[in-house]
C-alpha positions in Angstrom: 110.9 104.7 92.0 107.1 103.5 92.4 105.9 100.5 90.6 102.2 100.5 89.2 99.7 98.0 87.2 97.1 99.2 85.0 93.7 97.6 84.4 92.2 98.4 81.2 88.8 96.8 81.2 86.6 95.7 77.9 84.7 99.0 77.5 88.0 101.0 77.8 90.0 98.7 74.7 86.8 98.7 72.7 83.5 100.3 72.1 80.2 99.0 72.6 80.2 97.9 68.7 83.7 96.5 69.3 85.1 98.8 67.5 89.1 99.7 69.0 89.5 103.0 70.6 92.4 103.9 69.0 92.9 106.9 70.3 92.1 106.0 74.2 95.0 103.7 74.0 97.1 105.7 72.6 96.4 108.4 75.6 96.8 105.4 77.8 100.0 104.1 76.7 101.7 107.9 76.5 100.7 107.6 80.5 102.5 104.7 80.8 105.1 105.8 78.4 105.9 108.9 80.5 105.4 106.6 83.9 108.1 104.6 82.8 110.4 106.6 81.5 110.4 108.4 84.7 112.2 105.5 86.4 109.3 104.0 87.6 107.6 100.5 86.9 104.8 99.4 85.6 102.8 96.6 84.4 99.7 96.7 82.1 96.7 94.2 82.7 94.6 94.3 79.7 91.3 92.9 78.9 89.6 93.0 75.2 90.9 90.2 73.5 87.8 89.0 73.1 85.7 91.7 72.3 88.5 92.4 69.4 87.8 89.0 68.1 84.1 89.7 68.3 84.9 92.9 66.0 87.3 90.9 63.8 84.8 88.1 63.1 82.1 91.5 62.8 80.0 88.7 65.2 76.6 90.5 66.0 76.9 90.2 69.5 79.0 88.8 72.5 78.8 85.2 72.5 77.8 83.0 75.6 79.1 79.6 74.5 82.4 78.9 75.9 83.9 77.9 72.5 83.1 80.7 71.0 84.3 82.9 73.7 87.8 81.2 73.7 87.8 81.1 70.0 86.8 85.0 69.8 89.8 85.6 72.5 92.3 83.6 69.9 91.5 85.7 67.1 91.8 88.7 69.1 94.3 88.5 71.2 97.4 88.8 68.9 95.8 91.6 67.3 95.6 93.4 70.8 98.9 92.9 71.9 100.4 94.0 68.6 98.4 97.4 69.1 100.0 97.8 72.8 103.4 96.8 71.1 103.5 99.4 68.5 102.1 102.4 70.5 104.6 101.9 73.5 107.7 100.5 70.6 106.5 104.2 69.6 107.5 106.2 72.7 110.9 103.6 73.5 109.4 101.5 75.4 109.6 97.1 75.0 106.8 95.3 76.2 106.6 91.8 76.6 103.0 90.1 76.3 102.3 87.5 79.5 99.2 85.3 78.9 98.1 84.0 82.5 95.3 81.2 83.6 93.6 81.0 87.0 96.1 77.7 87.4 98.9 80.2 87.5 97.4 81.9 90.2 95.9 79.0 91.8 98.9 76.5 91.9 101.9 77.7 94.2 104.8 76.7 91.8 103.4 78.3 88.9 102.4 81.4 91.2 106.1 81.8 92.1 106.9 81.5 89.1 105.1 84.2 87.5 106.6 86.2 90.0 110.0 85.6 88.7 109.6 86.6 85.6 107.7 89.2 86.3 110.2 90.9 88.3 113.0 89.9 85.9 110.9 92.1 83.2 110.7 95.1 85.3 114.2 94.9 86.2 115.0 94.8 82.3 112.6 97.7 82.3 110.1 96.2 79.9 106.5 96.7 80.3 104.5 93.7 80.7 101.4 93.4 78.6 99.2 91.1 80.8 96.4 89.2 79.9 94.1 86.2 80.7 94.6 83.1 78.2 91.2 82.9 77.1 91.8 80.4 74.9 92.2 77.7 77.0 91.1 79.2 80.3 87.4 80.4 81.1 88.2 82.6 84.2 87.8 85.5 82.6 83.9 85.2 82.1 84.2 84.4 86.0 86.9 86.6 87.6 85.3 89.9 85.8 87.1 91.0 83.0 90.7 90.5 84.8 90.1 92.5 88.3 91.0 89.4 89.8 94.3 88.9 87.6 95.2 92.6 88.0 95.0 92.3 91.9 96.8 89.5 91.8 99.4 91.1 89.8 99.7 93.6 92.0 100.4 91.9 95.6 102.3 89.3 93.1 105.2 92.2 91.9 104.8 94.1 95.6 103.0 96.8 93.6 102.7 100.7 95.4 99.6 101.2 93.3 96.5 99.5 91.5 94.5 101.8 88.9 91.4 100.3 87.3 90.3 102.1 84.5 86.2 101.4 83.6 84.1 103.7 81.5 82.4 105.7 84.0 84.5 108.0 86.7 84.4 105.6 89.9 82.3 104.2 92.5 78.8 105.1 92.7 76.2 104.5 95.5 74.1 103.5 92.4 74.6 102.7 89.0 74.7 106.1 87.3 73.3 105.5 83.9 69.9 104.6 85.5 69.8 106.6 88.8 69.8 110.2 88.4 70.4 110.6 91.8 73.9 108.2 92.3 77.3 110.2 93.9 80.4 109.4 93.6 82.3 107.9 96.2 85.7 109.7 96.9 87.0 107.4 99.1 86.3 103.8 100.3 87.5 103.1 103.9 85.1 100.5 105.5 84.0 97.7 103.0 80.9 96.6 105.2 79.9 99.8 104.1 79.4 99.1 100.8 76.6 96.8 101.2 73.9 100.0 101.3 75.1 100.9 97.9 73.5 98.9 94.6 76.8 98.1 93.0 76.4 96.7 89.7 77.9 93.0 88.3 78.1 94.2 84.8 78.3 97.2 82.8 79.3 96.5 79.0 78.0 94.7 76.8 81.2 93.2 75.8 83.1 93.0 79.2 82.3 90.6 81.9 83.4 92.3 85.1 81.5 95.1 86.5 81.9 97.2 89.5 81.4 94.9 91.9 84.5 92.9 91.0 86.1 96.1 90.8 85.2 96.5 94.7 86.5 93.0 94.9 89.9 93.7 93.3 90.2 96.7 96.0 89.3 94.7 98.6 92.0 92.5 98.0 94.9 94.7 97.3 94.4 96.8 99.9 94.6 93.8 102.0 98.2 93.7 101.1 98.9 97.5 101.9 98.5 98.6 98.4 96.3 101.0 97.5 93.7 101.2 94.5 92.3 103.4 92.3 88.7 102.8 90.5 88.4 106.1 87.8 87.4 107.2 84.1 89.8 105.5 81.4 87.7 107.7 79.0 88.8 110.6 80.3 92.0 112.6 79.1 93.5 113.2 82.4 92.3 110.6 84.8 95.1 108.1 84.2 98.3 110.2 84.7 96.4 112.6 87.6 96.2 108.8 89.4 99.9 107.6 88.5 100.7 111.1 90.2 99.0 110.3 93.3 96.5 112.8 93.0 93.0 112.5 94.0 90.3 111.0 90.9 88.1 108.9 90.8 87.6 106.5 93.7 90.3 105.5 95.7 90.5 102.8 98.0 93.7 103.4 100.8 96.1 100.5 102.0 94.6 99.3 105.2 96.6 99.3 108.0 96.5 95.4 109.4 97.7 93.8 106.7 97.9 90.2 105.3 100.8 88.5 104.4 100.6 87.9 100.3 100.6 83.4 101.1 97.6 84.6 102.6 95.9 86.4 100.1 96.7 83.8 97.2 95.1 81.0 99.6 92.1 83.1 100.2 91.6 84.3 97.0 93.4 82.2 94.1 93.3 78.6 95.9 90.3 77.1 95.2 88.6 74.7 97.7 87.5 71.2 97.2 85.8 70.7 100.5 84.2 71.5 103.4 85.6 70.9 107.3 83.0 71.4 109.7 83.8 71.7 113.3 83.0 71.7 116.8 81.9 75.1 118.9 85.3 74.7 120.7 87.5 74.4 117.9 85.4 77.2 116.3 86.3 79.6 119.0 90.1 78.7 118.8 90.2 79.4 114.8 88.4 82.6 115.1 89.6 83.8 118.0 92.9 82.1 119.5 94.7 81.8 115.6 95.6 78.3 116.8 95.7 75.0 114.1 92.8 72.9 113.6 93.3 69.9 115.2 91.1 66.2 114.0 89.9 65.9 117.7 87.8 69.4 116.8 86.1 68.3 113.9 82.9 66.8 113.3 82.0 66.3 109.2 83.7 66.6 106.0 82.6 67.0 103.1 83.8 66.6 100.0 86.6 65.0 98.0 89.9 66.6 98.1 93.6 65.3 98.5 96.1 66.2 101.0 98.0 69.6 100.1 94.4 70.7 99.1 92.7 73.9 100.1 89.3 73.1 102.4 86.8 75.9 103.8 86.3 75.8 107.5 83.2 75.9 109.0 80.8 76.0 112.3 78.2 73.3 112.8 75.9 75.9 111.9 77.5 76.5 108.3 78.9 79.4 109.2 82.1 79.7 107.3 85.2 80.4 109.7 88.1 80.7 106.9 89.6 78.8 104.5 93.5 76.1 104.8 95.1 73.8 103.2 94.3 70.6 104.5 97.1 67.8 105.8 95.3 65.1 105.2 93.2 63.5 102.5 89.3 63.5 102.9 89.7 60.4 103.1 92.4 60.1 105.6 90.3 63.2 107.5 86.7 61.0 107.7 89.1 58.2 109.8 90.5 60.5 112.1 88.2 62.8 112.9 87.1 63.7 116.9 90.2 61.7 117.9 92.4 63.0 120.1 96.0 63.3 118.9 97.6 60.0 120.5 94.6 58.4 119.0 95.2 59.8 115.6 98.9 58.5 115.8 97.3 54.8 116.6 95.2 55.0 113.1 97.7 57.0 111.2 101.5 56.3 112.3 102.9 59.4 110.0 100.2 61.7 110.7 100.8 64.8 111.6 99.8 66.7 114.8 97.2 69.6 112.9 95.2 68.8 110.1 95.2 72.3 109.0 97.8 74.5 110.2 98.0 78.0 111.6 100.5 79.6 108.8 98.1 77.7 106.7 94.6 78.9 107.4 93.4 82.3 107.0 89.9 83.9 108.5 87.2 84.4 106.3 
């Protein structure tokens, strides 16, 4: 048994006029159809609802006012699940639609919480239709057209593959509607490589992600040890040739030191509310000795956050270190700071030793 989740992007649920492509998600969905019903599991991550609801309303163009965007994404979203509903209902499949926000990422109950019922889908062997609850959420027009969510989804269910379908067949060293002379990238292995290439931010008119968060989305996942695929949605083949394994589009292998998934969700999905700034010494422990941060190491702080709050960590040249949740208020922090541990007790009786701890903190 393997267990997959499938991005469909903007451009790949609707054409440039907003306009459904009917018959790319029906292909799609006799994929996953055939997928699943050969024991495996799998998990859909759709976006669209949006540029349904921009083809519902027959509005002229996307719109950029975040009303209008969430009020687009409440017309269209029913409308969109119902179409994944009847296609896979079809082929024998139930599906269950799951509407997400950045919260349920962001926040650690809710995180786990997803994950439960996540996994108790799968192991009722329904599909889960996944989107982002534009509604009342504006992520979406920030975490590019659900790469984000789907990467999440993917360390979240302990996934053995991540396919992101786009419109165009994979990774490019340039964008290859204006640069006659952009490859194709068969296989990503260094991400500091990557920075040669021009990788575009957006490519549809009615999407809001882009290759680049495609690169993100990769970067993450593999991360975790699971692998991704960027390829051609478009295409008639593409999808089932990568839930086979085979070789399309660009693929992105597991990396080999990986990071635990606490880690991933506080470097990615926990936002920070602050700024830590610290001493050369304490700079050298983070980065190299993986020890806590200690208040006798630190030297500003900046910003308002609580305690239980995620903080960025950083060297008195601004040179960000990583990112932890913080033990103390800034508050609490500003009082405490450069003193050594006894003196820290003096100030604060219940404080504890680290004000960010090691199992806490990850490098940037």
């Amino acid at each position: 048994m393997s267990r997959a989740v499938v991005k469909l992007g903007s451009s790949i649920v609707a054409d440039e006029g907003g306009a459904l492509r009917a018959d790319v998600l029906d292909r799609v969905c006799g994929a996953v159809a055939d997928y699943h019903g050969a024991g495996n599991e799998i998990v859909v991550a759709t976006s669209g609802a949006i540029a349904r609801g921009i083809e519902m309303m027959d509005l002229p163009v996307r719109p950029t006012a975040i009303e209008d965007l969430q009020a687009a994404s409440a017309v269209g979203q029913g409308k969109l699940y119902r179409v994944y509903d009847e296609l896979l209902r079809a082929r024998g499949v139930t599906t269950a639609q799951v509407l997400l926000t950045f919260f349920d990422m962001s926040a650690r109950g809710h995180y786990l919480n997803a994950r439960r019922t996540l996994r108790r889908l799968l192991d009722w062997r329904v599909v889960p239709v996944v989107n982002e609850n534009d509604t009342t959420t504006t992520d979406e027009i920030s975490f590019g057209d659900n790469d984000f969510l789907a990467a999440q989804l993917a360390i979240l269910i302990g996934a053995e593959h991540l396919i992101l379908l786009t419109d165009i067949d994979g990774l490019y060293t340039a964008d290859p509607r204006t640069t006659a002379s952009a490859e194709l990238v068969g296989e990503v292995t260094d991400f500091e490589g990557l920075t040669s290439f021009d990788i575009a931010a957006t490519t549809s008119p009615l999407g809001s992600g882009g290759m680049r968060s495609k690169v993100v989305a990769a970067e993450m996942v593999t991360a975790a040890g699971i692998p991704a695929t960027v390829c051609n949605g478009l295409s008639e083949t593409a999808l089932t040739a990568a839930l086979a394994g085979e070789q399309v589009g660009t693929r992105f292998p597991a990396r080999e030191s990986r990071i635990s998934s606490f880690k991933l969700w506080l470097r990615y999905a926990k936002p920070s509310h602050g700024t830590v700034v610290v001493d050369a010494g304490a700079a050298r422990a983070l980065r190299e000795g993986g020890t806590s941060l200690l208040p006798v190491g630190i030297v500003e702080v900046d910003g308002a956050f609580g305690a239980g709050d995620a903080v960025e960590v950083a060297d008195r040249g601004g040179v960000l270190i990583g990112k932890g949740i913080c033990n103390y208020s800034a508050t609490e922090l500003r009082r405490i700071r450069g003193l050594k541990s006894a003196d820290v007790r003096e100030v604060l009786p219940r404080a504890t030793e680290e004000a960010v701890h090691r199992d806490y903190f990850v490098l940037a």
